[in-house]
C-alpha positions in Angstrom: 111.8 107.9 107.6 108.4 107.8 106.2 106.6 104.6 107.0 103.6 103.9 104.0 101.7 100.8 103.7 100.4 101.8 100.4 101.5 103.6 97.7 103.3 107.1 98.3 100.9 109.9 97.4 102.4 113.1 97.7 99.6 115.6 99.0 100.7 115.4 102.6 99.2 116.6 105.6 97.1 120.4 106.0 99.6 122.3 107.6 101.3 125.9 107.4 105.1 125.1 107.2 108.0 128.0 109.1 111.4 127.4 107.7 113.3 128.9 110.5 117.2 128.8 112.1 118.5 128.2 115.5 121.5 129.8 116.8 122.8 126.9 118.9 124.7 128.9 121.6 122.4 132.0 122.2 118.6 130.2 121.7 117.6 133.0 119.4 115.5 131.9 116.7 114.8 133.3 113.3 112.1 133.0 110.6 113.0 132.1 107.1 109.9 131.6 105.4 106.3 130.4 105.8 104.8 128.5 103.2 100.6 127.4 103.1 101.7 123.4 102.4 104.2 120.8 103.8 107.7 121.4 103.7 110.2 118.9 105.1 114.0 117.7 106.2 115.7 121.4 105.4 119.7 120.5 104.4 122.0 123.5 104.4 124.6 123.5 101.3 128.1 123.7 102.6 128.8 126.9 101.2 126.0 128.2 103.3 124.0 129.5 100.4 121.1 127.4 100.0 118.9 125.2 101.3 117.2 122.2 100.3 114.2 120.8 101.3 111.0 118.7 100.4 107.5 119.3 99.9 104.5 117.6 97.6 107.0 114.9 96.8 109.4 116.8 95.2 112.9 118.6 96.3 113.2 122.2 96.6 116.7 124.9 97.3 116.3 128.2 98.9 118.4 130.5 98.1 119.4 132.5 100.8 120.3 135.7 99.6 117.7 136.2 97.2 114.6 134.4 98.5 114.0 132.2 95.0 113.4 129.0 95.2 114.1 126.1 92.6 112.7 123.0 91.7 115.5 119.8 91.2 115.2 118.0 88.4 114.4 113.9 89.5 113.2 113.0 86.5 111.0 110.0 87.1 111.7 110.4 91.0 108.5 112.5 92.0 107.5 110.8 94.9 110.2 111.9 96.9 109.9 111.7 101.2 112.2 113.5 103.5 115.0 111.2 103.5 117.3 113.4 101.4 121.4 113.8 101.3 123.8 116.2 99.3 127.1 114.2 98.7 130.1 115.8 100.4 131.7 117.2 97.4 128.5 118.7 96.5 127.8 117.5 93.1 125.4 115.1 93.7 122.6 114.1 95.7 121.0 110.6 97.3 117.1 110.7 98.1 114.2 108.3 99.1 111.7 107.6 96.4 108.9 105.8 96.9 108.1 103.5 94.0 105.3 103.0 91.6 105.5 99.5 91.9 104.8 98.8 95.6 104.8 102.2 97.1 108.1 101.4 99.4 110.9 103.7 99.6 114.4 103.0 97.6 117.2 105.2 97.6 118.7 106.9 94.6 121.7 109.2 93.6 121.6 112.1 90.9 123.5 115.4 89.8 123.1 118.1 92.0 122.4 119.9 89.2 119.6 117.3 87.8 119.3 114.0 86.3 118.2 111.2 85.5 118.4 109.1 89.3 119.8 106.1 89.7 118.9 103.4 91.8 121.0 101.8 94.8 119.1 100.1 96.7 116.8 97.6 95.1 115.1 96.0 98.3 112.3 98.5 100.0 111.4 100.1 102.2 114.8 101.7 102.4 115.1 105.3 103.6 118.7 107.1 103.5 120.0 109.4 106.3 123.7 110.3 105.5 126.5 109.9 103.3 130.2 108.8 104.7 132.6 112.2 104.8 134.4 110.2 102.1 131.6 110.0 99.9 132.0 106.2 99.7 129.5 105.0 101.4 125.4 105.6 102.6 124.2 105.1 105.6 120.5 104.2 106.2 117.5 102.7 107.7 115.7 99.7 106.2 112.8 96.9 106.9 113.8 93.8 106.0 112.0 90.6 107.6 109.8 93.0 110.0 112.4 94.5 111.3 114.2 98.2 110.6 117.9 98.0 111.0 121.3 100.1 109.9 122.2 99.5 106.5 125.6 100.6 104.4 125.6 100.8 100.7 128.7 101.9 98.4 127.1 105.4 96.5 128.8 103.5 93.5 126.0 100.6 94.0 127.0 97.2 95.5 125.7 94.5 98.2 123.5 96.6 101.3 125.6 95.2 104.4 123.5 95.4 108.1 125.2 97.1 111.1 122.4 96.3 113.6 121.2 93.2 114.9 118.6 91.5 117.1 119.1 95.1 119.0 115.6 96.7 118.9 114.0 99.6 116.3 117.1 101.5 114.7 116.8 104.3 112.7 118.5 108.0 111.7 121.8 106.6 111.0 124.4 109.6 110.7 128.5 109.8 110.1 130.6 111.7 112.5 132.6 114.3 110.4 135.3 112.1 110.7 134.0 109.1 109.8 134.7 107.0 113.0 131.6 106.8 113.7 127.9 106.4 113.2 125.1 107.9 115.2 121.7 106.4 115.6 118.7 106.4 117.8 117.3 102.9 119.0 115.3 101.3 121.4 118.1 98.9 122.3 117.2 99.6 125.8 113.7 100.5 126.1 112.9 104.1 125.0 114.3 105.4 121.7 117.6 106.4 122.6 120.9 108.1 120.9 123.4 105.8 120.4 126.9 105.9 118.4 128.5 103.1 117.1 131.8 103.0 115.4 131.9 102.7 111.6 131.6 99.1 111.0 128.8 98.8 113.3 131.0 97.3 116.7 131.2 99.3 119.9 127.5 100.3 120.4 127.5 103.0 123.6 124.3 104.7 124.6 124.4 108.3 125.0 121.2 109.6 125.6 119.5 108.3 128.9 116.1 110.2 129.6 113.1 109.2 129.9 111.6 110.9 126.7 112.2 109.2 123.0 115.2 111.0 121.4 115.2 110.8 117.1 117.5 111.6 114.2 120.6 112.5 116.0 122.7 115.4 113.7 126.3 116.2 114.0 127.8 119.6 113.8 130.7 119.9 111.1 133.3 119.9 113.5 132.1 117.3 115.2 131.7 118.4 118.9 127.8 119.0 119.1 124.9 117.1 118.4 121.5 118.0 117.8 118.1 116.0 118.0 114.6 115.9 118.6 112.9 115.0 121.6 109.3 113.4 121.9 107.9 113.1 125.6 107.6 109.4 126.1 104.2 109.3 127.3 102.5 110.9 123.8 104.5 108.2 121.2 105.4 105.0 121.7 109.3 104.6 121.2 109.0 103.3 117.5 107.4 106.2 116.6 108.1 109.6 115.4 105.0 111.3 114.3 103.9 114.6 112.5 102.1 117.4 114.7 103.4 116.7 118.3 104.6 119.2 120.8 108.8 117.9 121.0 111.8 119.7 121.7 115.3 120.2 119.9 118.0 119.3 122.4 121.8 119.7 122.2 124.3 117.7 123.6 128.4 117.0 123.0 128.9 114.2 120.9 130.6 111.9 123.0 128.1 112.2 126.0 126.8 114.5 128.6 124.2 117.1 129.9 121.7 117.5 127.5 120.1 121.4 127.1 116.7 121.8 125.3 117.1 124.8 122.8 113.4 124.9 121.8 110.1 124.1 121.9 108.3 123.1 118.3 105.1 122.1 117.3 106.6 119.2 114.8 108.3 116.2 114.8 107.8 114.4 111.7 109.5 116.6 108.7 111.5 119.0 111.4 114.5 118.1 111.4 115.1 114.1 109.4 118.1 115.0 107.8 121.8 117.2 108.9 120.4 120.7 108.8 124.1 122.2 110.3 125.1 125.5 108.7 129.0 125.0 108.0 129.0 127.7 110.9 128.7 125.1 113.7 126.5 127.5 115.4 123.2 127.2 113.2 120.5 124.7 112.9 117.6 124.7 110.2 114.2 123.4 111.1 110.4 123.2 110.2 107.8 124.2 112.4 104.1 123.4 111.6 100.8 124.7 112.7 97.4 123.4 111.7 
């Protein structure tokens, strides 16, 4: 989630940007690529091949093998943030665009392969975070009345329906691969938290209980492991989630238990806001920044 009061203009922060993986089970951590601007959200393509990404408003894939990178096509969508989902058959893709008209963030779905977007959710600011394994359904964050909830929308188009209530700051809304659930963090209970709720939005459990604020909780394909990011809780306030802060990625099973840190990054913002799984279960892609 991007938060803009004004209108979206995409020249981001001064930063040198390292594309880098994770292996999950041994901490060893690998460099992809460094670039001189602002890259964001990395999203691994199930096939393993590529990776997409976002930088100077628009969205980027890496491919792997080779090295080359490639611009999508959004057609009028060129204030893109880093709120950005491939569709679980791969063939199409939902991202945030933040709008000429009032600057706020509305999703919209398009061809994989490029297009013309079209829009689903006409009320701002709304910024997507994951798509249901059936493909039926987004999942996302919106403010609506001064307050940022869980929202579903049918990726067809239809009526937005909230899942969270009178029940603090939501955000980073995720499907389990199954589709059982949805994970979010919240500050439900004082300090941004992990939480998972099942699908309709009934059952809320806390799973995270630390005294640090946990964001944009990411499942592994099979769904046994969790990933986040961790900001210390006396350098943001829980609502927050800001660029250029010294946080931590932490691992945990899904259903609950002992956290373990796997790393230290200077991020936060733009490191990790979307699934960045490879279909491996054992590798994470992230951004690391340094001014």
């Amino acid at each position: 989630m991007q938060v803009l009061n004004t209108f979206f203009t995409p020249t981001y922060r001064d930063v040198t940007s390292t594309l880098e993986i994770i292996d999950v089970v041994s901490g060893l951590r690998e460099s992809i690529k460094t670039f001189d601007h602002l890259i964001e959200a990395p999203e691994w393509t199930r096939d393993g091949q590529q990776i997409y990404f976002n930088s100077l408003g628009s969205i980027y894939s890496l491919h792997l093998s080779s090295g080359a990178i490639s611009r999508l096509d959004t057609g009028f969508a060129t204030h893109c943030n880093n709120d950005h989902v491939i569709s679980p058959c791969q063939q199409k893709i939902a991202i945030s665009h933040n709008v000429h008209e009032d600057g706020l963030s509305r999703i919209y779905q398009l061809p994989l392969s490029g297009g013309a977007p079209v829009l689903l959710t006409p009320i701002g600011p709304s910024y997507l975070h994951s798509w249901s394994p059936d493909g039926k359904t987004l999942a996302y964050c919106a403010e609506r009345n001064g307050r940022y909830d869980i929202y579903v929308i049918p990726s067809a188009g239809g009526v937005e329906k909230p899942l969270t209530r009178d029940f603090g700051h939501n955000d980073g809304p995720e499907f389990s691969p199954c589709g059982r659930y949805i994970y979010f963090n919240s500050t439900h209970s004082g300090l941004m938290q992990i939480w998972r709720m099942d699908a309709d939005g009934s059952n809320p459990q806390q799973l995270t209980w630390g005294q640090a604020n946990h964001w944009f909780p990411h499942i592994s394909p099979d769904g046994k492991t969790l990933v986040c990011i961790v900001y210390a809780a006396e350098d943001v306030a829980a609502h927050e989630h800001p660029a250029n802060k010294h946080v931590q990625l932490m691992r945990m099973p899904t259903g609950g238990g002992k956290p373990e840190i796997l790393a230290e990054i200077f991020g936060g913002q733009g490191t990790i806001n979307v699934n960045a799984w490879a279909p491996d279960n054992r590798r994470i892609a992230f951004v690391s920044y340094a001014l």
